[in-house]
C-alpha positions, -999 to 999 in steps of 0.1 A, spaced: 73 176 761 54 174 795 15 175 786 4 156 816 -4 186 838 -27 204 816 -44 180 803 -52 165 834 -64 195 848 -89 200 819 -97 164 823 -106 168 855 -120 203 857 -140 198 831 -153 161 843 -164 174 876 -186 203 866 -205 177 840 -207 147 870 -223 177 893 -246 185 868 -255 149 860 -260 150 898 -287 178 895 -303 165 869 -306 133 887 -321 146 913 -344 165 894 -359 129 883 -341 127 850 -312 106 843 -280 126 822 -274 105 799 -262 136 781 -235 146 807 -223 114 809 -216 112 771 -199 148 773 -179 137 800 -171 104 783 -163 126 753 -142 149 772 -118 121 789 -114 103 756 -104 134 734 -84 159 759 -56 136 762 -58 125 725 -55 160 714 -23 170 739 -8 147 720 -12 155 687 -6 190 698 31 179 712 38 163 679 30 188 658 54 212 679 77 187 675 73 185 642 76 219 635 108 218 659 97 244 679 115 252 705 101 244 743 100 275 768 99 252 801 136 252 820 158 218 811 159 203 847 194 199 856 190 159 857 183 155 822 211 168 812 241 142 818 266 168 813 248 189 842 250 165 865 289 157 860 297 191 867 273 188 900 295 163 915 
């Protein structure tokens, strides 16, 4: 299963908006200390959670809905040659 993508762009997406408004609030003469623990929060348990998503679906043996590229197949790439 590839979770990379989405979780990175959660990670991400979701990290920026919190350092922006740690930003604000700095500038506003506070420090956000509460932004930076969100965002701490955030990177730790989005990646952690992709994962356990994945293994439950594999668990469940449910089958993935993303195209087999023709590389990962060995068969495939006999027949390509």
């Amino acid at each position: 299963m590839r979770l990379h993508a989405p979780t990175k762009a959660s990670t991400w997406g979701v990290g920026g908006v919190l350092i922006a408004s740690m930003l604000v609030t700095l500038a506003h003469g506070r420090p956000g200390i509460a932004e930076l623990l969100i965002t701490l929060f955030v990177f730790v348990t989005a990646p952690v959670s992709a994962s356990l998503m994945g293994q439950a679906a594999l668990h469940l043996r449910l089958a993935s809905k993303a195209p087999v590229p023709r590389d990962a197949v060995p068969e495939r790439r006999a027949a390509d040659r």
